[in-house]
N, C-alpha and C positions, 0 to 999 in steps of 0.2 A: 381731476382725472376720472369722479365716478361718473362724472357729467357725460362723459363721452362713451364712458361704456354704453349708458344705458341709451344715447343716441344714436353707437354706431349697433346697438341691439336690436333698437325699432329699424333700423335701414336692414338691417339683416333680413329679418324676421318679414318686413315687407315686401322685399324685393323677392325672397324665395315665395308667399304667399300669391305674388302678384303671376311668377314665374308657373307654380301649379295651377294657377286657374288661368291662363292663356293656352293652354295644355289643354285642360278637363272642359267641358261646356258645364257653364251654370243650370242647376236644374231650377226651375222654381217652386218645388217643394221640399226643396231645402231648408229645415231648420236654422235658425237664427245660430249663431258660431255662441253667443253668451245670452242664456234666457235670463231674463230681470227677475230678481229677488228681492224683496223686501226685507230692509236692513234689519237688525233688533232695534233699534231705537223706534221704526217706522211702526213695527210690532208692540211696542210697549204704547204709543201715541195713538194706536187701532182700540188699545184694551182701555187703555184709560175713556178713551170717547165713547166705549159700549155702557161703559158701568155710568153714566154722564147720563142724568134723568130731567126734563126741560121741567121747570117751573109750571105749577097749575096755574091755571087765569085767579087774580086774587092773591095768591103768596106775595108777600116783599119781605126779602133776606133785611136783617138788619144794617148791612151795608148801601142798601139800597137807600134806607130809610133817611138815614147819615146824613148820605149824599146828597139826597134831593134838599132835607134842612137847612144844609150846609151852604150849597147853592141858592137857594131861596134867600139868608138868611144875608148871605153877601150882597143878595141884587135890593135887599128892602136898605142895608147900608150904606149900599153906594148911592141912591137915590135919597135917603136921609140927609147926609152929608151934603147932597147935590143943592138940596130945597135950603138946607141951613143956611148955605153957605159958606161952609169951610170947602178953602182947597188946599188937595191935597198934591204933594209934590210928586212924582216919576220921574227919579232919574234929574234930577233937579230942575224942571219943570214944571207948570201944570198944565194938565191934561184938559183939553178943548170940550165944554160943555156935551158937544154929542157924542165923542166918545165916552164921556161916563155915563150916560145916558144907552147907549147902545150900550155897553158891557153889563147894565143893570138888566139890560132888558133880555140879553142874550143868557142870563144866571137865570131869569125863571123860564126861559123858554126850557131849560136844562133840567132846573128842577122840576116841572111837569113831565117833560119826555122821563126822566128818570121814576117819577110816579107812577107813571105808566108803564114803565120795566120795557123801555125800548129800547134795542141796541147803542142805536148811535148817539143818544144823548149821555148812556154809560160810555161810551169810548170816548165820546168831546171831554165827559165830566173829570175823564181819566186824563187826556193831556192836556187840559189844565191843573189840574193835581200834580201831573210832572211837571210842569213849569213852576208852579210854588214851592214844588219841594226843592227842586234846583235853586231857585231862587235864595232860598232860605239857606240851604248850603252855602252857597256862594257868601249870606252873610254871617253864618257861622264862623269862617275861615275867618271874617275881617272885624268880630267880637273883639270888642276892648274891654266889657264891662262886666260881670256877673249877668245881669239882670236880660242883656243882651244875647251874651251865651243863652241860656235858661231857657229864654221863647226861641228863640230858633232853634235849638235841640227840638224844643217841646214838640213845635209843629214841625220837622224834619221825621220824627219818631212819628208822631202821630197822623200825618200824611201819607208816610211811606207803609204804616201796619193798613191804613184804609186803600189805599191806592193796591195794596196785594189782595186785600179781600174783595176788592171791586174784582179783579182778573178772574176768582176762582166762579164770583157769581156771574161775571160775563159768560163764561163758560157756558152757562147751563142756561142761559137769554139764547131763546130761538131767534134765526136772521128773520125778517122779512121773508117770505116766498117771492118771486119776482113772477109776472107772466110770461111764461115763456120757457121756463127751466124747470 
């Protein structure tokens, strides 16, 4: 029943609105009927971005540093493994020589751009950090063993503390300038 109040409200309220201004001539320096406000929330998202200082050329936050390791540290593993000869299964498969090969390859392109404090290789570094930590959740839940438990807690915790300090230092990674803008 409140449903129709507040429809046969807006019919109301339209039809008399429509009714005075068939009446009245539009002027067109007439003020807008509701001026835009910026919410609090928009306000509190204004003051956080002012006190927001970009990184000097040279600075790397220690999450930065992590990351690039981390990244690097993966891509010389998977290529280790590659050259040995162990394969490794996905998902009960294994994975076609060029794709571990491109994934090694795509970890140092990651850990360089991240060396370099460049945006988009922090936001790629960042969802694949979400997809591991998912991941690892997903095997958390399906833990039969101690030991099992144990590591995927470990890296679920300690992904998800790095993956939050990567946001705070993306923050303060200037974008690119484009030409044009």
């Amino acid at each position: 029943m409140a449903q129709r109040r507040r429809k046969r409200g807006r019919r109301e309220k339209r039809s008399a609105s429509r009714a005075g201004t068939a009446t009245q001539p539009a002027s067109p320096a007439a003020p807008p009927a509701r001026a835009t406000r910026r919410s609090r929330s928009e306000e509190k998202d204004a003051a956080v971005r002012a006190t927001l200082t970009p990184f000097r050329p040279g600075d790397r936050p220690w999450p930065i540093t992590v990351g690039a390791v981390l990244a690097a540290a993966n891509g010389v593993a998977q290529l280790v493994l590659f050259i040995v000869g162990v394969k490794l299964k996905v998902a009960g498969k294994h994975p076609a020589p060029v794709s571990t090969v491109i994934f090694a390859v795509l970890m140092f392109v990651c850990a360089g751009g991240m060396w370099k404090m460049r945006y988009w290789a922090v936001l790629g570094f960042q969802a694949l950090l979400a997809i591991v930590i998912l991941s690892f959740a997903l095997v958390l839940v399906r833990a039969n063993n101690f030991v099992g438990f144990a590591v995927s807690a470990a890296v679920v915790a300690a992904g998800g503390f790095l993956f939050y300090k990567l946001v705070k230092v993306l923050s303060r990674i200037q974008m690119p300038k484009y030409p044009g803008r």
